[in-house]
Structures are given as structure tokens and as C-alpha cells.
N, C-alpha and C positions, 0 to 999 in steps of 0.2 A: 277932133277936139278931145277924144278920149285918151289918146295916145300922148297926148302934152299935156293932160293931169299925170298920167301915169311916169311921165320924164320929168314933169317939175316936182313930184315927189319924190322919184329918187335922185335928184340933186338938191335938194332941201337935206332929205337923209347924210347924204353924200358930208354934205356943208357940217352938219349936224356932231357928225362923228368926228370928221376933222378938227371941230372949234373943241370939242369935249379933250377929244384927246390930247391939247395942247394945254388948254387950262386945269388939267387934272395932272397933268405930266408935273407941270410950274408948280400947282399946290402939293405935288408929292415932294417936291425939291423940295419947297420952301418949308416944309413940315419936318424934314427930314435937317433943315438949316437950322431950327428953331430947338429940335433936339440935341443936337451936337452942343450948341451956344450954352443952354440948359445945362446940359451936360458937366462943361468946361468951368461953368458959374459956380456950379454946387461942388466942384473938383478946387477950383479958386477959394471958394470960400472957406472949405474944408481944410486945406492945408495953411492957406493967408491969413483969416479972418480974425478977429479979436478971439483971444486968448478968454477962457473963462476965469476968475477971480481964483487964488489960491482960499482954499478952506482955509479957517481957523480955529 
């Protein structure tokens, strides 16, 4: 009995690290998608955007 605590903890662990590592991988993409996007917005607006009014 003791020996199958100590196995289903290290394949909990096991599990553990795999799930983490995939949904942290995904959320560095997507953080890293959101920058870019951000990026190209503030880049777009910058050069497209409405013109500011001529002083008078």
C-alpha cells in the first residue's frame, strides 16, 4: 500500500507538470499575440488616425 501512494504521487506530479507546461506555454503565446496586435494598433493609429485640427 505504501509503495502505490508513493507511485500515484509521482504520476499526479507527473500529470501536474505536463498540464502546467502546456497551458503556460499557450498563455506565453497568447500574451505575447496580444503584444504584437497592441503593438501594430498603436503603430496604425499613429500614422492612419485622425489628423489633429490646424491651429488658428
Amino acid at each position: 500500500m505504501r509503495g502505490f501512494v508513493w507511485l500515484a504521487l509521482g504520476v499526479l506530479l507527473f500529470l501536474a507538470w505536463g498540464v502546467s507546461y502546456i497551458v503556460f506555454h499557450v498563455a506565453g503565446l497568447l500574451i505575447h499575440l496580444l503584444l504584437v496586435l497592441a503593438l501594430i494598433s498603436v503603430m496604425f493609429h499613429a500614422f492612419f488616425g485622425k489628423r489633429a485640427a490646424p491651429r488658428q
